[in-house]
N, C-alpha and C positions, 0 to 999 in steps of 0.2 A: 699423461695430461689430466690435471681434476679439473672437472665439472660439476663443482659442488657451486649453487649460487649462495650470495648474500641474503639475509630475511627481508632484507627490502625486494632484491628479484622476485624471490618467491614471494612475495604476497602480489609483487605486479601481476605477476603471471596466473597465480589463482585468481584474482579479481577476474582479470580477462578474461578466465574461460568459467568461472560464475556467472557470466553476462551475457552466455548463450544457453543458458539449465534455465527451468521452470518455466511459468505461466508471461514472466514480464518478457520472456525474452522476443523477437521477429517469429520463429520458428513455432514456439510453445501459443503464443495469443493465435497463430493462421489454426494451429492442430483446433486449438481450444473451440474457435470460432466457426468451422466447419464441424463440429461435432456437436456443436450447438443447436448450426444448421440443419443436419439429418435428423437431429431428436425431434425439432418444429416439424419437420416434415412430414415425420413418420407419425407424428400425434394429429398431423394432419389427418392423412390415410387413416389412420383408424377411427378418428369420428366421424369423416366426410365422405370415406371412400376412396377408389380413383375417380 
């Protein structure tokens, strides 16, 4: 049985899983935005203290 797709599949199917990679994606902006968060935090602490 082949399972070779058409260049139409295959690009559907790369789109879709480009849409979960980098900074745009649900997953990449949460990483990004908490990491943002600890950086504030921790420059917090070091001029202010606990």
């Amino acid at each position: 049985m082949d399972k070779t797709l058409s260049r139409e599949d295959e690009w559907k199917y790369a789109e879709k899983s480009l849409e979960w990679h980098g900074w745009g994606s649900p997953v990449g902006l949460a990483i990004g935005l908490v990491g943002v968060g600890l950086a504030a935090l921790l420059v917090r602490f070091a001029i202010l203290g606990f």
